[in-house]
C-alpha positions, 0 to 999 in steps of 0.5 A, spaced: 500 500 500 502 507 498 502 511 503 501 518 503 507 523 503 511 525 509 507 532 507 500 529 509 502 525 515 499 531 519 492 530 516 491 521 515 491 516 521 496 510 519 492 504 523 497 497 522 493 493 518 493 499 512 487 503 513 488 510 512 483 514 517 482 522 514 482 526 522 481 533 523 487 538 523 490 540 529 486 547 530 491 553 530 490 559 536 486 563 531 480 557 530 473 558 533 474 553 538 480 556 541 478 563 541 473 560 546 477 557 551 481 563 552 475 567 551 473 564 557 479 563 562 480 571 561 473 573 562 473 570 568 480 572 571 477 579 569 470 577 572 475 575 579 478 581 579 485 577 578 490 581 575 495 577 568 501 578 573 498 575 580 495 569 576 502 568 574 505 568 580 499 562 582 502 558 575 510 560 578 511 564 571 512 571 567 506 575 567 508 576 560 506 568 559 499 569 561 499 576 556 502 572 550 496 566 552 490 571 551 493 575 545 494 569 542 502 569 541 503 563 546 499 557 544 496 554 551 497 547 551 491 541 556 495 541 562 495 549 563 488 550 561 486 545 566 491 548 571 489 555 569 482 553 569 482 550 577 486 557 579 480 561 576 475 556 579 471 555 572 469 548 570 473 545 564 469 540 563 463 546 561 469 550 557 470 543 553 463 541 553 461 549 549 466 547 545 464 541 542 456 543 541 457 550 539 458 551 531 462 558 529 459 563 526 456 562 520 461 567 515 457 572 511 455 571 503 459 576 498 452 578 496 450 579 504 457 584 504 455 588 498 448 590 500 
């Protein structure tokens, strides 16, 4: 069996027995589904009155860490965001929950953005 090239591996599961599994690339910082992750930690560091360096010092880290996180220069990885959520008290499971049954926003139609 041919196997995709090296470019597309990133795009297909290899299973041992030959078949080819098409999976959803890796979303980036700037998909829906991730915006509304740090949406939420944010509103509700803001919402607590906790400021970007005392959530910080709580994770032993920069203030500039949790800025380049919210600005969306940092990607968070799983085991931040589940650490971020404890100390900010918000549910994670209910963060991955809207995220799995909410749809984007629908983009407008060319004809909608010319009337």
């Amino acid at each position: 069996m041919n196997y995709p090239i090296l470019g597309y591996l990133s795009k297909w599961l290899i299973f041992d027995f030959g078949i080819l599994i098409k999976v959803k690339e890796m979303a980036s910082i700037y998909s829906y589904e991730y915006q509304m992750v740090i949406n939420a930690l944010r509103k509700a560091r803001i919402e607590k009155g906790i400021t970007q360096k005392r959530l910080a010092q709580a994770l032993d880290r920069p203030q500039s860490f949790i800025a380049k996180i919210e600005n969306g220069e940092r990607r968070l990885d799983v085991v931040e965001f589940v650490h971020i959520a404890h100390l900010l008290s918000v549910d994670h499971g209910l963060i991955l929950e809207k995220i799995l049954f909410k749809k984007p926003p629908k983009k407008p139609k060319r004809a909608e953005l010319i009337k």
